[in-house]
DRENTORKOL-3810 file (N, C-alpha, C; in nm, 4 decimals):
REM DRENTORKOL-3810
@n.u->-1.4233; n.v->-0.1855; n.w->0.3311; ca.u->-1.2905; ca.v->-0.1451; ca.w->0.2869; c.u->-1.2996; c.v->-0.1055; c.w->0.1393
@n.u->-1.2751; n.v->0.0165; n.w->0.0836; ca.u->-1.2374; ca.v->0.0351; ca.w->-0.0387; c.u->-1.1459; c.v->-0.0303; c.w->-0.1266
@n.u->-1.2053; n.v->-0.0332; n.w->-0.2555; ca.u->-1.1230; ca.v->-0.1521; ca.w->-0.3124; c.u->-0.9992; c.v->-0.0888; c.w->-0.3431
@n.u->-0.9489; n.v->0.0067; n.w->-0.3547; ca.u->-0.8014; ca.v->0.0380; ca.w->-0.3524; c.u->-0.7268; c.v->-0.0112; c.w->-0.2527
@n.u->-0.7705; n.v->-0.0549; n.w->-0.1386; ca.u->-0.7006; ca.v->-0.0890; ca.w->0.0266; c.u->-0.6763; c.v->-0.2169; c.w->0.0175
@n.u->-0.7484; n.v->-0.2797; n.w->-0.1112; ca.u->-0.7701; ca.v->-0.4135; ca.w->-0.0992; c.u->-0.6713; c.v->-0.4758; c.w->-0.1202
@n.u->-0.5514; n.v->-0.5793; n.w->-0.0614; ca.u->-0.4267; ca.v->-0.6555; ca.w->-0.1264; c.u->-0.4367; c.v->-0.6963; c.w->-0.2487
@n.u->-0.3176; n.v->-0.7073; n.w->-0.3212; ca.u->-0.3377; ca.v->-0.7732; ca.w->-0.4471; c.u->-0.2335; c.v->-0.8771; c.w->-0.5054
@n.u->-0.2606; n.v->-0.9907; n.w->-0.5168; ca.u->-0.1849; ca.v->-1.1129; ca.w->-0.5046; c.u->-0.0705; c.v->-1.0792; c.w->-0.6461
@n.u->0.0579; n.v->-1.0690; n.w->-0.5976; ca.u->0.1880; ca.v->-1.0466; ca.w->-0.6999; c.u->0.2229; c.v->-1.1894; c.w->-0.7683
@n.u->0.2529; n.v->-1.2683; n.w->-0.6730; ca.u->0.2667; ca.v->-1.4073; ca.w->-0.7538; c.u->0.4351; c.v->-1.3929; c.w->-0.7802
@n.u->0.4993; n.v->-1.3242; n.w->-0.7451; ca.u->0.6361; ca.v->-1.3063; ca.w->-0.7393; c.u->0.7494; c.v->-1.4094; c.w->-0.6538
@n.u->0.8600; n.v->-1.3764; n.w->-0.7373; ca.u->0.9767; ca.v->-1.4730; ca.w->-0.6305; c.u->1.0705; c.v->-1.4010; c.w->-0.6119
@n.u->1.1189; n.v->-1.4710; n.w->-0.5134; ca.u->1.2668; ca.v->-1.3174; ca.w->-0.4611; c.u->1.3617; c.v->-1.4473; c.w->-0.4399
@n.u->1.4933; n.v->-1.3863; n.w->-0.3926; ca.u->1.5973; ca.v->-1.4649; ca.w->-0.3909; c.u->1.6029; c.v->-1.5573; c.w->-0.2741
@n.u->1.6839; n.v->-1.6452; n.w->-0.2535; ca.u->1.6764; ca.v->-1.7687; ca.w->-0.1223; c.u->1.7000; c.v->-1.6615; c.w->-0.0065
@n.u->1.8199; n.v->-1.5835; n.w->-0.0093; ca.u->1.8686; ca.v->-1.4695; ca.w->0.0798; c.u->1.7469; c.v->-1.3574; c.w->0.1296
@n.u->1.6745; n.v->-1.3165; n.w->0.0516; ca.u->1.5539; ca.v->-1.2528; ca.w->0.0523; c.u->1.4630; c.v->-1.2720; c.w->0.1064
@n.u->1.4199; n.v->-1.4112; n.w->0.0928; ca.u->1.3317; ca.v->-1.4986; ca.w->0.1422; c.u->1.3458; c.v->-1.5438; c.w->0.3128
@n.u->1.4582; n.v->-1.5519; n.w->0.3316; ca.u->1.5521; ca.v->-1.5852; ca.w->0.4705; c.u->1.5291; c.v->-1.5000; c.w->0.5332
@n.u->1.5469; n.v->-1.3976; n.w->0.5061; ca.u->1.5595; ca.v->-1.2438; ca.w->0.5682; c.u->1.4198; c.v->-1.1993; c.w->0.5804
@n.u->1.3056; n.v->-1.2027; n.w->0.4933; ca.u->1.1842; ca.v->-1.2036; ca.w->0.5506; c.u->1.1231; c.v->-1.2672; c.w->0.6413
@n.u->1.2087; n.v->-1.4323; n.w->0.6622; ca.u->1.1329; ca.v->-1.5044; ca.w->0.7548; c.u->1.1545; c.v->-1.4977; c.w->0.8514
@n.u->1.3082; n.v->-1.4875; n.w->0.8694; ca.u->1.3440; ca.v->-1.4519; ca.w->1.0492; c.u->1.2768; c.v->-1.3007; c.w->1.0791
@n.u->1.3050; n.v->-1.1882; n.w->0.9783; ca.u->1.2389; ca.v->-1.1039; ca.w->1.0480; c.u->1.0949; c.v->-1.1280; c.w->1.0665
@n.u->0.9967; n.v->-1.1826; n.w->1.0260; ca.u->0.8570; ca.v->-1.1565; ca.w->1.0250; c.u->0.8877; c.v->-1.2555; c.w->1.1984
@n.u->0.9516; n.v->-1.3972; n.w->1.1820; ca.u->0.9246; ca.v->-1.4530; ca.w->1.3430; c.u->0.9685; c.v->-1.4269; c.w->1.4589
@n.u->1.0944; n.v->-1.2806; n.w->1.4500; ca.u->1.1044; ca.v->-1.1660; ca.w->1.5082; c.u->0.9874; c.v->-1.0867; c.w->1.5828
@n.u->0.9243; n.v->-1.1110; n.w->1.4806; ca.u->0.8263; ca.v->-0.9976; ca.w->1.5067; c.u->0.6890; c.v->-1.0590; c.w->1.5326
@n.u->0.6776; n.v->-1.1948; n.w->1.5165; ca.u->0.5379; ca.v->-1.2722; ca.w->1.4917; c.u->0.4703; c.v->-1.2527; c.w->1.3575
@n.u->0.5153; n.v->-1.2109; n.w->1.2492; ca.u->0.4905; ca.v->-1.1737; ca.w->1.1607; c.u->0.4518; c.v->-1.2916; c.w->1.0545
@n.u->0.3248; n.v->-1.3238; n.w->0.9383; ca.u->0.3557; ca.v->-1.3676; ca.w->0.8184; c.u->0.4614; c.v->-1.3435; c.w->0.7495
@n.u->0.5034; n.v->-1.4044; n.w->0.6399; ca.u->0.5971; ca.v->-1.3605; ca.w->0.5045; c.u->0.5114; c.v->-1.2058; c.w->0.4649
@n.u->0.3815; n.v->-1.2263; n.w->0.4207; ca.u->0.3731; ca.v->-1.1583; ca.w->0.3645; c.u->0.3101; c.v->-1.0001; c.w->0.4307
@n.u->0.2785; n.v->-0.9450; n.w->0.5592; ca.u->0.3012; ca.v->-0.9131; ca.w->0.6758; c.u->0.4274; c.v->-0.8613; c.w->0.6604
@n.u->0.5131; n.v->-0.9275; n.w->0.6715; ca.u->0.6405; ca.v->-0.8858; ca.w->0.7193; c.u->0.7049; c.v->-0.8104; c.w->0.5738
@n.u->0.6975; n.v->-0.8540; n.w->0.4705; ca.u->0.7574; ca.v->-0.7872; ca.w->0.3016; c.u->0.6547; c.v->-0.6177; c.w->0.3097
@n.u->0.5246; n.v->-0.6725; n.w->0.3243; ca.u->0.4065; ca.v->-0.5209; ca.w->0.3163; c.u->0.4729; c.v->-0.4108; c.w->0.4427
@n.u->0.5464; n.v->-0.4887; n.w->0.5229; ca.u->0.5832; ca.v->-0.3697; ca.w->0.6529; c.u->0.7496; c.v->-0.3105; c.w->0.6024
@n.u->0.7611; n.v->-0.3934; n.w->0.5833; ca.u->0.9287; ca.v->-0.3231; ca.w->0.5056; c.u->0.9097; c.v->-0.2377; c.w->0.4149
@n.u->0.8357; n.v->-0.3082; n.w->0.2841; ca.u->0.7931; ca.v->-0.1587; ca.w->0.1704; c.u->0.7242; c.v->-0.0473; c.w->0.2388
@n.u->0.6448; n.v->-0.0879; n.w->0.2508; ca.u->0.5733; ca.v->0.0770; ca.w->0.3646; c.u->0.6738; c.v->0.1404; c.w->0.4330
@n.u->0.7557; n.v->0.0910; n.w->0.5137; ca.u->0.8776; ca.v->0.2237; ca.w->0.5962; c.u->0.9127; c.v->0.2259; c.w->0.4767
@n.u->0.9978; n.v->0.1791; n.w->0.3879; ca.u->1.0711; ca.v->0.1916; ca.w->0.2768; c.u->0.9589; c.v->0.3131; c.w->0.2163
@n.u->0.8756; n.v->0.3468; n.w->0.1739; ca.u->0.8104; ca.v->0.3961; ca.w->0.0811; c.u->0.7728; c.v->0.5408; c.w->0.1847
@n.u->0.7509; n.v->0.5109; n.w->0.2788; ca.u->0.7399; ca.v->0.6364; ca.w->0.3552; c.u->0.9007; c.v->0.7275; c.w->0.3703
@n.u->0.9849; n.v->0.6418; n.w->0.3677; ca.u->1.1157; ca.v->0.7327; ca.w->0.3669; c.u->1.1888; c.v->0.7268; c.w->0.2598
@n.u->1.1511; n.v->0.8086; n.w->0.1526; ca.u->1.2632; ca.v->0.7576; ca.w->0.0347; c.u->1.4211; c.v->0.7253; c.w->0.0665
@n.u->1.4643; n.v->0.8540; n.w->0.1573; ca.u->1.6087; ca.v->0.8196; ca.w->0.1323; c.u->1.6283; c.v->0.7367; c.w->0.2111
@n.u->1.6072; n.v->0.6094; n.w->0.3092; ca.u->1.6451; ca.v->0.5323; ca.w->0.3117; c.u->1.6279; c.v->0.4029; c.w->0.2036
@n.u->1.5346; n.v->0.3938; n.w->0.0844; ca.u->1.5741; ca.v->0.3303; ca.w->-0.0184; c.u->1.6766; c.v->0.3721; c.w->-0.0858
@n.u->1.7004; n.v->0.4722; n.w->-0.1247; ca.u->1.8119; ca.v->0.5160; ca.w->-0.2026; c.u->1.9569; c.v->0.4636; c.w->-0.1472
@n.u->1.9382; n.v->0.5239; n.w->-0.0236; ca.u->2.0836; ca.v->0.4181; ca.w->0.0953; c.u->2.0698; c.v->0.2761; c.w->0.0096
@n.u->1.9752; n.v->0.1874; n.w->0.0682; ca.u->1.9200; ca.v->0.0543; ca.w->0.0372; c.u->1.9954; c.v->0.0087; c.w->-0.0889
@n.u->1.9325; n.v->0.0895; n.w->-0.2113; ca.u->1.9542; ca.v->0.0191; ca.w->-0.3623; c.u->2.1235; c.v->0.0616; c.w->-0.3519
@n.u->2.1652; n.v->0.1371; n.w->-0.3194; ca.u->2.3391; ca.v->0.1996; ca.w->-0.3011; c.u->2.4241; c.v->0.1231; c.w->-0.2868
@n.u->2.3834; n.v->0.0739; n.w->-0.1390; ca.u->2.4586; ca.v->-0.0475; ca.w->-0.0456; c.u->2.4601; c.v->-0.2065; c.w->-0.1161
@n.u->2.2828; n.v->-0.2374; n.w->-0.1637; ca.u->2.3025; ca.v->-0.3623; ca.w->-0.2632; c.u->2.3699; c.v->-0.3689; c.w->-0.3939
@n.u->2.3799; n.v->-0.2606; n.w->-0.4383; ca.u->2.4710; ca.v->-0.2404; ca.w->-0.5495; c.u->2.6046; c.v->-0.2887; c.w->-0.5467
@n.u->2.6856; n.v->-0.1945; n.w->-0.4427; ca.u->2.8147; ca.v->-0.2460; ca.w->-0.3784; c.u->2.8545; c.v->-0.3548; c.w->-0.3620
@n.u->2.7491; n.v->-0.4428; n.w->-0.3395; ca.u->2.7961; ca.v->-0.6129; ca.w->-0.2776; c.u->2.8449; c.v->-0.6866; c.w->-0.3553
END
């Protein structure tokens, strides 16, 4: 594997709500946490305008 492919540990925290929402979806899906966050950014990153929707809608709340 090329080392660009290679994961790279963030060390980050997200909100309790955030966190919730990754876990049911990842055991939705059989998924890790972290599995399940890398599969959301990827669609997210493959379709911009549904981030743009995304950051719009969290704004609003």
């Amino acid at each position: 594997m090329p080392d660009k492919d290679l994961k790279i540990h963030t060390g980050f925290r997200l909100s309790r709500k955030n966190i919730q929402f990754i876990e049911q979806t990842g055991e939705s899906l059989g998924l890790n946490k972290t599995s399940t966050l890398d599969m959301l950014i990827t669609i997210i990153r493959n379709d911009p305008k549904t981030l743009t929707g995304l950051i719009i809608k969290a704004l609003n709340e």
